[in-house]
N, C-alpha and C positions, 0 to 999 in steps of 0.2 A: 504493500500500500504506500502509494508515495504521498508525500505533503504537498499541499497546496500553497502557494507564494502570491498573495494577493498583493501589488504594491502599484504605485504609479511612478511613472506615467505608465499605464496598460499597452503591452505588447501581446499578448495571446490573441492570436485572428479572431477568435472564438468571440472574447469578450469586445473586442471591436466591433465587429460584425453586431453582435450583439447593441452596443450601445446606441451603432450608427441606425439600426431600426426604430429603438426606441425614441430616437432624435427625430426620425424622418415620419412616424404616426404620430405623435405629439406636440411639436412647432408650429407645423403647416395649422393643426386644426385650432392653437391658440394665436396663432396672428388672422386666421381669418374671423377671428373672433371680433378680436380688438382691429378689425378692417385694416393690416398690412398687410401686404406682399407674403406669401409664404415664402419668396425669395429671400428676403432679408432674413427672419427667420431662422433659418438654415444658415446663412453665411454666420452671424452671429452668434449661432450655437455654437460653428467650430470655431468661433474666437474665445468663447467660451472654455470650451474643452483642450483648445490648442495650447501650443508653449506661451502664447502672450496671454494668456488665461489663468485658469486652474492649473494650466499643464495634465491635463487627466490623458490625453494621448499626445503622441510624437505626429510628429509630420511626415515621417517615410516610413514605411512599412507597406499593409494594409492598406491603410487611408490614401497613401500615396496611390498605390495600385487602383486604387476602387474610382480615386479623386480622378487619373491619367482617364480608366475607360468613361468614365463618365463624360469629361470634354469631348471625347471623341464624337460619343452618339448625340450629343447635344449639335455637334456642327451636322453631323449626320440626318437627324433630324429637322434642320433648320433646310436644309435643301430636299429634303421631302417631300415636306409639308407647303414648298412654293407650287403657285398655281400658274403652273409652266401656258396652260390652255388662254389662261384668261392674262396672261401675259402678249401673247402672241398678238391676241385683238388690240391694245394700246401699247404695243411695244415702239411707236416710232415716238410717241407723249412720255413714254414708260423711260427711255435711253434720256430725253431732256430734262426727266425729274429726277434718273438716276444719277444722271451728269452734277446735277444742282447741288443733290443733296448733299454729292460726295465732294465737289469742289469746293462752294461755300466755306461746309465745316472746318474742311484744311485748312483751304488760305486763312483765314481767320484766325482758326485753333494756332494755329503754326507761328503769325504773328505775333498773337498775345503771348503763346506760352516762351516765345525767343527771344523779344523785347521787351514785354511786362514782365514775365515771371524769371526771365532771366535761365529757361533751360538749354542745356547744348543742343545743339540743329537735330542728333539722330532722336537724342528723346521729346520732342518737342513735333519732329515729324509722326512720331509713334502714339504722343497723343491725341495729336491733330486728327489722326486715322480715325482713334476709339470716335471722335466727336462725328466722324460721320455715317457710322454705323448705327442699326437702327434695328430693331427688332418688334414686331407686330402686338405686341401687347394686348392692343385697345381691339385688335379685327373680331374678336367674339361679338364685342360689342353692335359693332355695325350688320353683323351677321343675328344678331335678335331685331335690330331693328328692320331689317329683308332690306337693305340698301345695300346690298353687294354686287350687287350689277352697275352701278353707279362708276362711270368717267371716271371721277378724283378718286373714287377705290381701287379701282382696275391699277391705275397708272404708279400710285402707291405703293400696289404689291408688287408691281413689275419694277419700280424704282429701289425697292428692297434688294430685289437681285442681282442689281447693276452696281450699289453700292456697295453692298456686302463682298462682292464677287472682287472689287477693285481693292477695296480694303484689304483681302487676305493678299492679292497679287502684290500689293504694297506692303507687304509684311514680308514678301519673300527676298522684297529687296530690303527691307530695314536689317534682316536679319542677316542676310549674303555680307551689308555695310557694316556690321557689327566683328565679323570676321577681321581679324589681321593682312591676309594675302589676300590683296584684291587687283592682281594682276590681268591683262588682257585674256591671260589665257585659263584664268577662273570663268569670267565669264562667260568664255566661251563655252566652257565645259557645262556650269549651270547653264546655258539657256539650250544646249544639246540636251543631256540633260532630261531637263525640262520639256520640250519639246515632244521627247519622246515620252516620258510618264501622262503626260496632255493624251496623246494621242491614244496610246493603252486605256486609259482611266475612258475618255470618251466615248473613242472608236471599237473598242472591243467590251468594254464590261455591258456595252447595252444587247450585245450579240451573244455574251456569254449567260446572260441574266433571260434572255430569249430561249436560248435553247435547254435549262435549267428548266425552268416552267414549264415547257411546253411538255417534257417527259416526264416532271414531278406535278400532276397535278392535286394528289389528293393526301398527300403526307403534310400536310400542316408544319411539323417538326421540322423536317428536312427544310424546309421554305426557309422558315426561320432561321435557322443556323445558314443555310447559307446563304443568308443579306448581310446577316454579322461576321460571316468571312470576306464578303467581298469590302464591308466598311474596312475590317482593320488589314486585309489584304494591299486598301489605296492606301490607309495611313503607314503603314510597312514601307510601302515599294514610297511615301514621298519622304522616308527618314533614307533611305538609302540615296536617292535623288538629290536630299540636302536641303528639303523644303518641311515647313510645318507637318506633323500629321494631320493637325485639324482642317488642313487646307482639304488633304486625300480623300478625310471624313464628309465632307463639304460638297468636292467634286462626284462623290458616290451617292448621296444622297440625292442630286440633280441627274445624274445619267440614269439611275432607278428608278426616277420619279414617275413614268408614263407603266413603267412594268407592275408597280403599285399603285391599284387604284386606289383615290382616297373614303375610300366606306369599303372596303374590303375586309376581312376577318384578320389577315396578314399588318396589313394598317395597324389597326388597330392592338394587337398584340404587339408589333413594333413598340409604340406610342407606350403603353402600360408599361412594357417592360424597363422601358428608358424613364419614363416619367414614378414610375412607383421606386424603383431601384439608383440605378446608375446614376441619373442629373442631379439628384439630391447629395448624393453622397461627393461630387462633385462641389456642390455647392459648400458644403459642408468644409471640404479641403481646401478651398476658398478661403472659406473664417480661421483653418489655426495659421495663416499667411499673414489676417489681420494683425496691427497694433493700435489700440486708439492712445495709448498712453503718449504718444508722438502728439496729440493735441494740448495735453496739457504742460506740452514742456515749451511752451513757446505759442506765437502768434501765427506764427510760419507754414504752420499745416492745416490749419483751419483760414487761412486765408488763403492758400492754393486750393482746399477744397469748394469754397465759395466761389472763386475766380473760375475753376475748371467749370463748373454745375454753370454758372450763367453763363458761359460761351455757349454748353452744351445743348442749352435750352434757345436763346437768340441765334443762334446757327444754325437751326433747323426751322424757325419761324422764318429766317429771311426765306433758305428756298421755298419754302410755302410759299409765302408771299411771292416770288419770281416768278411761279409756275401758275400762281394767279392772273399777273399780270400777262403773263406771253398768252395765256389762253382765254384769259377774260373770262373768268370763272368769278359766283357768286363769295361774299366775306365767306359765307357758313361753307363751299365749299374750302376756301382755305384753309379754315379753324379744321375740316374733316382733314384732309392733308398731313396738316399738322399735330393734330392727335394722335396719326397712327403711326409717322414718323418719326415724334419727338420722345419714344421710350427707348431707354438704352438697357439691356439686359445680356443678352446671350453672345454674342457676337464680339461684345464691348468687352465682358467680364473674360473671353476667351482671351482676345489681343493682348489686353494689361496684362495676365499671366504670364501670358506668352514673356512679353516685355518684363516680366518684374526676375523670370527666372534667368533670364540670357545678361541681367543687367542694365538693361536698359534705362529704368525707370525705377524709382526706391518705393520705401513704405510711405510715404505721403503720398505717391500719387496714386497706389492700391486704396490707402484709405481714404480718397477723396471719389474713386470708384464708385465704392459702396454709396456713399451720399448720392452719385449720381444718379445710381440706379433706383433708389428709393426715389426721388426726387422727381424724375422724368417718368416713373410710370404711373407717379397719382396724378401729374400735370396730364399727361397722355390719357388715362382714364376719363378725367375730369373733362376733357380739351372736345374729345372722340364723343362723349354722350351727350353733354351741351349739344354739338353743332348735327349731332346722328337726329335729335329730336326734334331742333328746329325745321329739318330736312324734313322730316317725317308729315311733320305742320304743316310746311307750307307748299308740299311738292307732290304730287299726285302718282309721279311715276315709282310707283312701288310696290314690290312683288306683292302679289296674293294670295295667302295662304291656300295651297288647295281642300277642298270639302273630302268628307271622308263618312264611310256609312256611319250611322250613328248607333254608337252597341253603348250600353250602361251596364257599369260594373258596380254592386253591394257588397263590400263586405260586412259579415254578420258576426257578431260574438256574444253579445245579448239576446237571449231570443221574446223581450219584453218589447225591444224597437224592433221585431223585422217587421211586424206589420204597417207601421209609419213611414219606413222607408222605402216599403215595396208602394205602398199608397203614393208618397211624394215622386219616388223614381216613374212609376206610371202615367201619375199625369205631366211629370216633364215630357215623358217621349211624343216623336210624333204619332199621332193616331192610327195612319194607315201602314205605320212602317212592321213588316212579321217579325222583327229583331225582340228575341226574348231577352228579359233583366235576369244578369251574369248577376248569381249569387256566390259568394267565394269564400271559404273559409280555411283561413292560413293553420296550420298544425308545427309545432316546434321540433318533435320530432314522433320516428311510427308510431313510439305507444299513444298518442295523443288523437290518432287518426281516427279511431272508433269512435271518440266524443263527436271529431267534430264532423262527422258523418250522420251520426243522431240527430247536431244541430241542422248541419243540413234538409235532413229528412222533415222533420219538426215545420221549415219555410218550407219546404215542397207544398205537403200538405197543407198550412195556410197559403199559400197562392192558390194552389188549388181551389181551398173552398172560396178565395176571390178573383176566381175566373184569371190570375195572372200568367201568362206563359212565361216563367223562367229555366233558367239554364243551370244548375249545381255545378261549383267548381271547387274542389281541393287544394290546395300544394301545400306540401311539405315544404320550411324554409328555415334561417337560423333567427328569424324575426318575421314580426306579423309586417312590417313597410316593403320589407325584402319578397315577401310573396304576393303583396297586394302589386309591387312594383313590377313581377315579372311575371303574372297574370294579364296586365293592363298590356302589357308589350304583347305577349303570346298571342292573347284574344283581340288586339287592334281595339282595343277600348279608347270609346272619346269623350268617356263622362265619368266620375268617378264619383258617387254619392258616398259621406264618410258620415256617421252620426257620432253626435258630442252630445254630452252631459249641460254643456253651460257652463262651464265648471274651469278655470285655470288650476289645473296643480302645481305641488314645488319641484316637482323633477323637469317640469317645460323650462323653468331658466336655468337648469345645466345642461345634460347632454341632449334636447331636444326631442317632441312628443312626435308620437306616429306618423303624426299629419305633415311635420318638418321635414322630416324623412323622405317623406313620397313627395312633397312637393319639388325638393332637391333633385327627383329622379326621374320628374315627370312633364312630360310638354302639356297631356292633355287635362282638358276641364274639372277643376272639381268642387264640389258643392258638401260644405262640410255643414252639417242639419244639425238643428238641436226643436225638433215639435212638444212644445207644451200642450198643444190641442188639434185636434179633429182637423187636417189639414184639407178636408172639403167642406168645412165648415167657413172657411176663409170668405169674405167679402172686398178685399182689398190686399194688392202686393205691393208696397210700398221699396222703392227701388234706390238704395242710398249711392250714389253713383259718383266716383271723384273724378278729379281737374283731368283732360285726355283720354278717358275710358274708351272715347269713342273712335280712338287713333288706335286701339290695341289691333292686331288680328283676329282674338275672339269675341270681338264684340256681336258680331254678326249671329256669334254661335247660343251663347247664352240670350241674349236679345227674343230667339227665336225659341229656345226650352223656355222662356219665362212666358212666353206670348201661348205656348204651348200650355202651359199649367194656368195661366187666365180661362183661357177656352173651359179647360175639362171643372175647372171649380166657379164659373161664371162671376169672377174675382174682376176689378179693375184694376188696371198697371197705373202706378203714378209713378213717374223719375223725379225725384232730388238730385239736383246737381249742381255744382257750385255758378255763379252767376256768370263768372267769367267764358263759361264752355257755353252758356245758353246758346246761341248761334249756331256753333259748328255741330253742337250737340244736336240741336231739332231741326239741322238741314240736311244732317246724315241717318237720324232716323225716319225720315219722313223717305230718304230715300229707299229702307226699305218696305211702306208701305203698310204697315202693322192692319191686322184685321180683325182687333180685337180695342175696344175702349182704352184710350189713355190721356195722361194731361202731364205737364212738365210745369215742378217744381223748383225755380232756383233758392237754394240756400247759402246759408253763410257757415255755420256749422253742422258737425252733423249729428256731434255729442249733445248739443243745443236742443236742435228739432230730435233727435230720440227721447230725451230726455220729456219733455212737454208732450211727447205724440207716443210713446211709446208704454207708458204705465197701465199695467192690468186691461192690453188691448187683445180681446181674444180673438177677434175678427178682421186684424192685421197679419200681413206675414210678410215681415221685415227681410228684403235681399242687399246685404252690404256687400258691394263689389269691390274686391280687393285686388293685389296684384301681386306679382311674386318681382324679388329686386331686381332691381336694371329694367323693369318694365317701362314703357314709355310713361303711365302714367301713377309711376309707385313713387310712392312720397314718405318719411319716415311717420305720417300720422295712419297711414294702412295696416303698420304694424302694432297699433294700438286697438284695433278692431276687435281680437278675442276678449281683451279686458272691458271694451265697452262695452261688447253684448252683455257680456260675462253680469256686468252689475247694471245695467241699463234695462236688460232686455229681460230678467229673470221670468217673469209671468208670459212671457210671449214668445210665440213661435217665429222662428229667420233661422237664414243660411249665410253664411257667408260664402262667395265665390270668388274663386281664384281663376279665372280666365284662360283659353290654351294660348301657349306662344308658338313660333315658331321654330323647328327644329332646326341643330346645326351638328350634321351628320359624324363632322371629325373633330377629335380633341385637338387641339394648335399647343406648341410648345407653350405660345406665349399664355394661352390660360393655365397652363400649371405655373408658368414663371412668376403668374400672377397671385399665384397662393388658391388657383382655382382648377385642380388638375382632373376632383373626381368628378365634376359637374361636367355636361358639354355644353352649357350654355351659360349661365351664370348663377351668381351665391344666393340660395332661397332659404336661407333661412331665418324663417320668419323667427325663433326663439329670443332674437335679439330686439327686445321690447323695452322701450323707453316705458321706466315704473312712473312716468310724472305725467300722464296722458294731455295733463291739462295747457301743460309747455307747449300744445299745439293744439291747442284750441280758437279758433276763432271768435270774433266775437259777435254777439247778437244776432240773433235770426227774421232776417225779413222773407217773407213768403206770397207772392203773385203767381198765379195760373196762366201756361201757356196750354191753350184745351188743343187737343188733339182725335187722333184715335178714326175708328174705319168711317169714313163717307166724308171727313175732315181735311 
């Protein structure tokens, strides 16, 4: 029996390995908490844990290992995940914005940092370079709001390409000028060379990746392993050639781009494996690099880090602005531009590396890095959503969600509410459609199956005796969200009825309630019920509606299940809506022509008007329309909606709805950079509830009738 030596700094793979999991499941989910980058996160754990830290690990070993593959698939990844297609269509706009972005930042960057800051020419050119790199952060964004067919997007992502692509080629020579012998007959050599790894990398790996696939089609495994040889294959053969690997990684990931489509199974495993694994631990090795202690020994490093950050940020507004000019594009095009250009992460954080380990560049200009990258992608966030919703406002041309059969899915686990929710789920559907209500019931694991097969049985038979044609469905899963979630996918589900208590508990402000869960996993509609009373007894749906509702995608959808439960309970629809939307609000629903009684209510609050219209009203049934975040028209007083029902509504029967979005088929590096890796479209969770409801409260309620409704 041997003894165990527990000591630091830890060397055992084992406990490395170990730790670096534990870092990479619990960061990401506490700075998306507190709304940071799961980027930074990460970088800062391993400054944490590194030698300028705690010292709990070294910097070569393991980490070093785990940190190298991770750069690699992160470049590799970056040229993947380019939309080579939608390049081609603005590539001659795409070469003048890539032109822009990448000259600008230079010449600029390279001035101040040579005459202001006083750096030598090669480190001064190297972070001139990081300034004109740029990585897509904010494109999820624009991809919820369907504006990705959009001119200024297109040319964006094709300018990504052009600058990025320039930047690594200017790395090959920063790196060549960092050499000693730079003799005629060096370069000759690099650019032979060169030439010839180009040629291989381009001309053959797309022919070798061709005839791989075309005889592996159905080994999943085999696929896999061999994209990951062909990445570290180019980064191999460009250490031999005397070039970066991340270049190799880079140029693989753009010559494979057409052979991986992007919604494929292969994709997407790529994507998880890099994004769950390898880039984190990457980032990770990143932080024991950091020093912050260099800020407080002087003025010197906290004023290079500010001097670098506003070049970083003004150097990519001008070429916005440039490529405004030359094409006479609107402001809010620019500000689109520049939102999705001005985030520095992947690309950036690679080069300085690069740069910090060859000498280039010291610990100030690493940790002025960091700053940037926090910096440029809440600006890029903030920049991209502003200008993606003014877009949305005022411009017509924008995709349309398409329609999709309408199936309802119940789950049941009370069997006191199934008959309320087969009742409400009913008269939401449409009348004529044969689509039976998907009853579902999640099981933790087999011995659990027999209950909940009884339950089952139990709603058969009360549909039955109320004439309802449903559908029973089982699954086994390790959570009741996890099976409600993969049920909804399975069966193409486009409604999701969920029944609540009324009730907030205390485990909703820690790790988030059921409803959190599903909505984080979910495109499509769902209407979370709570019936105090006889929901055909209703005489009135009173419809609490906020600021843009009527911009969403689903508004059309729900609009039409609520129009659908007026009909079957011979209820009147009244909208509440804030004064400011009255217009846009009653000239789009008129568009679609409702055939059922209604009038439009503008208000000022909405806690106001419940509060006065809502006590001991049995003949109400209150629909507060909510939104999941990043929604066009989500506001942080949406997220106070459970609490108000919760004590508002106590005697009365409502739903709150959460609206469908639109789907965004692939995960992008840049939403995991973002601290957003297991969502594909953005952060829903609602858990994050401001306890002071009243901090956004408006004030006083004035109430006028705009009458509407059929013959109107």
């Amino acid at each position: 029996m041997h003894s165990i030596a527990f000591e630091f700094p830890i060397t055992d793979p084992i406990l490395l390995f170990g730790l670096g999991l534990l870092i990479i499941l619990l960061i990401p989910i506490l700075f998306t908490r507190i709304k940071l980058p799961g980027i930074l996160g990460l970088i800062l754990a391993g400054l944490i844990i590194g030698p300028n830290g705690l010292h709990i690990v070294e910097r070569s070993g393991s980490i070093e290992l785990l940190g190298n593959i991770g750069l690699m698939y992160l470049m590799f990844l970056a040229g993947l995940e380019l939309d080579l297609l939608n390049f081609q269509k603005v590539r001659n706009r795409s070469f003048i914005f890539g032109g822009l972005t990448f000259i600008i930042p230079l010449v600029l960057g390279y001035t101040i940092c040579r005459y202001l800051l006083d750096f030598q020419p090669l480190t001064s050119l190297l972070v001139s370079s990081m300034f004109s790199t740029h990585t897509l952060i904010s494109y999820p964004i624009v991809s919820r709001y369907r504006i990705t067919k959009l001119e200024p997007v297109g040319i964006t992502v094709g300018g990504t390409i052009i600058t990025d692509t320039l930047v690594l080629v200017l790395l090959i020579v920063i790196t060549a000028l960092n050499t000693q012998n730079l003799s005629w007959t060096y370069w000759v050599t690099l650019l032979g060379t060169l030439s010839l790894y180009l040629f291989f990398i381009i001309g053959l790996f797309p022919v070798m990746g061709k005839w791989f696939f075309s005889r592996i089609k159905s080994d999943s495994i085999s696929q896999f392993v061999f994209v990951l040889f062909m990445v570290f294959l180019a980064g191999g053969l460009a250490i031999i050639t005397g070039i970066e690997p991340i270049i190799g990684a880079f140029l693989a990931g753009i010559t494979l781009n057409k052979l991986i489509p992007h919604s494929s199974i292969l994709k997407n495993r790529l994507e998880f494996f890099g994004n769950a694994l390898f880039i984190p631990f990457f980032l990770v090795f990143v932080g024991t690099f950091i020093d912050l202690k260099v800020f407080f020994q002087g003025l010197e490093a906290l004023q290079i880090a500010i001097v670098l950050t506003v070049i970083a940020i003004i150097s990519k507004w001008l070429a916005a602005f440039a490529t405004q000019k030359i094409y006479g594009y609107s402001t809010n095009y620019r500000k689109l531009i520049f939102g999705l250009s001005s985030s520095h992460a992947a690309a950036t954080i690679a080069v300085i590396m690069i740069g910090y380990k060859i000498g280039i560049v010291d610990i100030n200009i690493l940790n002025a890095t960091i700053l940037i990258i926090l910096i440029t992608c809440l600006i890029s966030s903030l920049a991209t959503e502003s200008a993606a919703k003014k877009i949305v406002v005022n411009e017509a041309s924008i995709e349309s969600p398409t329609e999709q059969k309408e199936r309802i899915l119940v789950p049941i686990a009370n069997p006191s509410t199934v008959e309320d929710l087969f009742a409400f789920s009913r008269y939401m559907k449409q009348p004529e459609t044969s689509e039976p209500i998907y009853t579902l019931a999640v099981a933790n694991n087999e011995s659990e199956v027999s209950k909940k097969f009884a339950l089952l049985k139990h709603a058969t038979e009360l549909a039955s005796g109320m004439e309802y044609k449903i559908e029973p469905v089982t699954r086994v899963d390790i959570n009741i969200a996890s099976g409600i979630t993969r049920a909804c996918k399975e069966l193409q589900i486009t409604d999701l009825v969920l029944g609540w208590n009324g009730r907030i508990s205390p485990n909703q402000w820690v790790f988030g309630t059921i409803l959190e869960q599903v909505l984080s996993d979910l495109r499509q509609s769902i209407f979370v019920v709570s019936l105090k009373h006889p929901i055909n007894n209703i005489d009135r749906i009173k419809v609490m509606v906020p600021l843009l509702a009527e911009f969403e995608p689903g508004f059309s959808h729900w609009v039409k299940m609520l129009c659908h439960l007026s009909e079957q309970t011979s209820a009147k629809l009244q909208f509440c809506i804030p004064e400011k939307s009255q217009t846009s609000f009653t000239n789009i629903l008129n568009l679609h022509k409702l055939k059922v009684p209604f009038d439009i209510t503008p208000i000022d609050s909405w806690e106001d008007y419940i509060q006065t219209n809502g006590k001991n009203d049995k003949n109400t049934f209150y629909v507060l329309v909510s939104a999941r975040k990043g929604a066009i028209s989500y506001t942080s007083m949406l997220s106070q909606l459970p609490q108000v029902a919760s004590k508002k509504l106590k005697s009365s029967s409502f739903s709150i709805v959460f609206p469908l979005i639109e789907q965004i088929t692939t995960l992008n590096t840049g939403t995991w950079l973002s601290g957003d890796a297991s969502k594909h479209y953005t952060d829903n969770d609602s858990s994050e509830m401001d306890s002071h409801p009243k901090n956004h409260r408006l004030k006083s309620t004035r109430s006028h009738h705009v009458k509407g409704g059929k013959g109107e």
